[in-house]
N, C-alpha and C positions, 0 to 999 in steps of 0.2 A: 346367152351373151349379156344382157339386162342385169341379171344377178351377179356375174362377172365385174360387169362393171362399181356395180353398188355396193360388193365387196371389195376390191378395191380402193374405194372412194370411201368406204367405212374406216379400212384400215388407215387410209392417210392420215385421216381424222386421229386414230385415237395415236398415232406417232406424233401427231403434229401436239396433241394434248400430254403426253405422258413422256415426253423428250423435252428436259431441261436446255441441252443444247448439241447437235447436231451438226455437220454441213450436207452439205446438198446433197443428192442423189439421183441421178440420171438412169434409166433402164431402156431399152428399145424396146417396144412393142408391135410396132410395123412400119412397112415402109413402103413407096409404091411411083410408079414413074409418073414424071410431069415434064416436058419439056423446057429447058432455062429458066427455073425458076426463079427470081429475082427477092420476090415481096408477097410477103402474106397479111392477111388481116380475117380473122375468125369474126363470123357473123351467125349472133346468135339467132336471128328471125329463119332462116333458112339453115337453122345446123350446119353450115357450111365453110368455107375458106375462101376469100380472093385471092387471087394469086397475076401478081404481074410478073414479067417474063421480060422485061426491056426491050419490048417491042409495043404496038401502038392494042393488040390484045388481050381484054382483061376477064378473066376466065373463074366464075364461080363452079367449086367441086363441093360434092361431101365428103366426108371425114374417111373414107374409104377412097378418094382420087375420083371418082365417077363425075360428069361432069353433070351438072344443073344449067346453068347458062353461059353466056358469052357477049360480049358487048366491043365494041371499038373506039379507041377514044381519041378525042378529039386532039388534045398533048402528041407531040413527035413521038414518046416514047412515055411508057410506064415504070419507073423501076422501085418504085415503091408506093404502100399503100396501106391507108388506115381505116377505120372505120370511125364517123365523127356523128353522132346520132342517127339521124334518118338517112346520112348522106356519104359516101365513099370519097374521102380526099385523097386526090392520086399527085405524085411526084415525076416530074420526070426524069430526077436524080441529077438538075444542073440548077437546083434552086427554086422551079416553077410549082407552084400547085394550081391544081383546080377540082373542084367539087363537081362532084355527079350524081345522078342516084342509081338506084340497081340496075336501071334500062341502062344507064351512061351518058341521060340527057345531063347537059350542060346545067347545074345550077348557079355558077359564079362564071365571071371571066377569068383565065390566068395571071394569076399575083403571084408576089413573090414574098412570102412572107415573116424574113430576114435580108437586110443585104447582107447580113455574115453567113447566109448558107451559103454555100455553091456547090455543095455534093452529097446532096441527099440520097442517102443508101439504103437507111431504116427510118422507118414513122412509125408514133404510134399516140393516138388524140385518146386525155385522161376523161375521162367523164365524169369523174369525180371533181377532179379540179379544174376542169378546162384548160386544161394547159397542153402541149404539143412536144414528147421526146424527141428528138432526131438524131441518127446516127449522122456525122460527115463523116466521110472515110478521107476527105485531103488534110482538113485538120486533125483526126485524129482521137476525135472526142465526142461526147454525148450529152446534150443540149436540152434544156427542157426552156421552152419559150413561151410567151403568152400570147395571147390573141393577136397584141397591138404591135408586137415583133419583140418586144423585152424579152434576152437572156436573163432567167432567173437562175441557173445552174447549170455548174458545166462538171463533166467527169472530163480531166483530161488520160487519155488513152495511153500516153507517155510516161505517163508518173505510177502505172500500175506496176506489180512484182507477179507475175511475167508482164509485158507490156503486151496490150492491146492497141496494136498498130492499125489495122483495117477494120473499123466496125463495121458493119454493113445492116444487120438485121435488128430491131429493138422492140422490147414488151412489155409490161408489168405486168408480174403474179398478182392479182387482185386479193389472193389469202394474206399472202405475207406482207406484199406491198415491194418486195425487191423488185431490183429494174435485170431486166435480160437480155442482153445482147452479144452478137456471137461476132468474130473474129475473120476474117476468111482466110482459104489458105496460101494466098502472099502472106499472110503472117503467123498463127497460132493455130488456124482451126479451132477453135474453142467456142464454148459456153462461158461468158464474165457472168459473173453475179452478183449486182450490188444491192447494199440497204437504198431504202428511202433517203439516206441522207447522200450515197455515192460511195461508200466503203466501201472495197472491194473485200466479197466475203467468200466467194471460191470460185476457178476458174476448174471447168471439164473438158478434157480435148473430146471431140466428135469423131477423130477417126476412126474409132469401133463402128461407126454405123456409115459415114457415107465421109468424100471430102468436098472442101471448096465452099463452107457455109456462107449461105447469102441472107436468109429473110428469115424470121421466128415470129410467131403467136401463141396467143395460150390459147386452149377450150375448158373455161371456166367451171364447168359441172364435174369434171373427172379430174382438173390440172393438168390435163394431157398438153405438153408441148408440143409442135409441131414445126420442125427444120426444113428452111429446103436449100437444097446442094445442086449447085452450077453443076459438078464434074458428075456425070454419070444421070441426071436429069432426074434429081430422083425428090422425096418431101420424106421424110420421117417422125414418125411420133414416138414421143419419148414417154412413160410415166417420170412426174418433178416431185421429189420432196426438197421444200424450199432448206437453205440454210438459215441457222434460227439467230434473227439479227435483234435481239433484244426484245421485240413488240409483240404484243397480243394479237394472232392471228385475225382474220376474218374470215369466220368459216362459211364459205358458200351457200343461199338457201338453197330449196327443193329446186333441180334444174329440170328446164324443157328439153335439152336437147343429151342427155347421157350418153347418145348414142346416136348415130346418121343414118335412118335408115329408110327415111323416106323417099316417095318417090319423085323425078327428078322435075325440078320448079316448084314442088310443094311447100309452103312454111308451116311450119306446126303448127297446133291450134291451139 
C-alpha cells in the first residue's frame, strides 16, 4: 500500500512538472460512512480528519473512517471546522467561533469573528498567511478575512459560469495554492476551483461518487481530497491534480503521514 502510495505521489509530481497547462482532475479512490457529515479539517499530528456533523459532537477519524477520538463541545452546534496551529477552531455555522484543543477544552471564549458572517458553512485558517477562508452559503460567496475581522477578498458565488449558489465546504491545495470549495446539492453539487487570486479555473460535478457535498480538506502528502456528503452519510477521497493557474507549484517535502495506519489515539513520531 506504502509504494502505492509513493507512486502515485511520484506521478503527480512529474504531471505537475512536465504539463504546461492542464485542468483539474478528480478520480475516486474510496469511500466510507460517517454519520451527517458537516466539516472537515485534516490534522496532520494524528494522520487524521475532524469532522463535524452539526451537532454539539466532534469526532477525529483516520484516513480510512476508523475513529481515534471524540470530544463534545461546548458551542450549540458544530458545523464547521479548521485547524488553526495547536488549536481546532470550531463554527457553529451562525457566525460564532471558538477555539479548543484536541481534548475540546475551551481555549477562547465565543467570538464572532466578522459581523458580516452569519453563515458559516466552510472554514479553513492559512498558516502561511494567517488569514481565515469562509464559505457563507446566505451570501453566496467566499471570504478570506484577517485576524482583526478585515475582508480582504471576496469570490462572489453569483458571478461564477456555472454559478456557485450554496458553498458550503472550503480548502486550499498547498501545491498549487488554488482555493476549493464545493457546491451542495440545492445547487451544483460540484467541486469550484479557484487561482489564488479567485478565478474560476474549473468546476467538477461530485455526482459520480456521492450527493449533497458539505465539507472538503486536503491530506497534504499524497493531495488526497476528501468530500463529505449529507445524503447517504458517506466522506470520500478523491486523488486532485490541481488545474494549472499560472504559478510554480509547491511541491510537498517528505510527508509523515502518506498513509493512516496507526493505531487508534496514536500520533506519529
Amino acid at each position: 500500500m506504502m509504494s502505492e502510495v509513493k507512486t502515485a505521489s511520484l506521478t503527480l509530481m512529474l504531471a505537475m512538472s512536465t504539463s504546461a497547462s492542464f485542468a483539474a482532475d478528480l478520480s475516486l479512490v474510496r469511500s466510507f460512512e460517517m454519520p451527517g457529515p458537516s466539516g472537515l479539517a485534516y490534522d496532520g499530528l494524528y494522520c487524521g480528519i475532524w469532522v463535524a456533523n452539526e451537532t454539539r459532537d466532534v469526532v477525529l477519524i483516520n484516513l480510512h473512517g476508523d475513529e481515534i477520538r471524540r470530544f463534545e463541545a461546548e458551542l450549540g452546534r458544530v458545523d464547521a471546522i479548521a485547524i488553526e496551529g495547536d488549536a481546532l477552531l470550531l463554527s457553529d455555522g451562525n457566525g460564532t467561533y471558538q477555539k479548543v484543543d484536541r481534548e475540546g477544552t475551551a481555549l477562547s471564549q465565543p467570538y464572532r469573528l466578522s459581523s458580516v458572517l452569519s453563515d458559516t458553512d466552510g472554514l479553513f485558517f492559512d498558516d502561511q498567511t494567517h488569514d481565515y477562508w469562509v464559505a457563507d452559503d446566505t451570501m453566496s460567496q467566499l471570504l478570506r478575512v484577517r485576524a482583526d475581522g478585515e475582508i480582504t477578498q471576496r469570490v462572489y458565488g453569483s458571478q461564477q459560469t456555472p454559478q456557485m449558489m450554496e458553498p458550503q465546504g472550503i480548502t486550499r491545495d498547498p501545491v498549487s495554492g488554488n482555493i476549493l470549495a464545493v457546491d451542495d446539492a440545492d445547487a451544483s453539487d460540484s467541486l469550484f476551483e479557484f487561482s489564488p487570486d479567485g478565478r474560476l479555473l474549473d468546476v467538477i460535478s461530485l455526482e459520480f461518487a456521492a450527493l449533497d457535498a458539505e465539507g472538503i480538506t486536503v491530506q497534504p502528502d499524497t493531495q488526497t481530497i476528501f468530500v463529505a456528503f449529507d445524503d447517504g452519510d458517506t466522506i470520500a477521497a478523491f486523488q486532485y491534480v490541481p488545474s494549472d493557474n499560472g504559478l510554480a507549484p509547491s511541491l510537498p517535502g517528505p510527508g509523515t503521514c502518506m498513509i493512516s495506519a496507526l493505531p487508534p489515539g496514536t500520533p506519529p513520531a
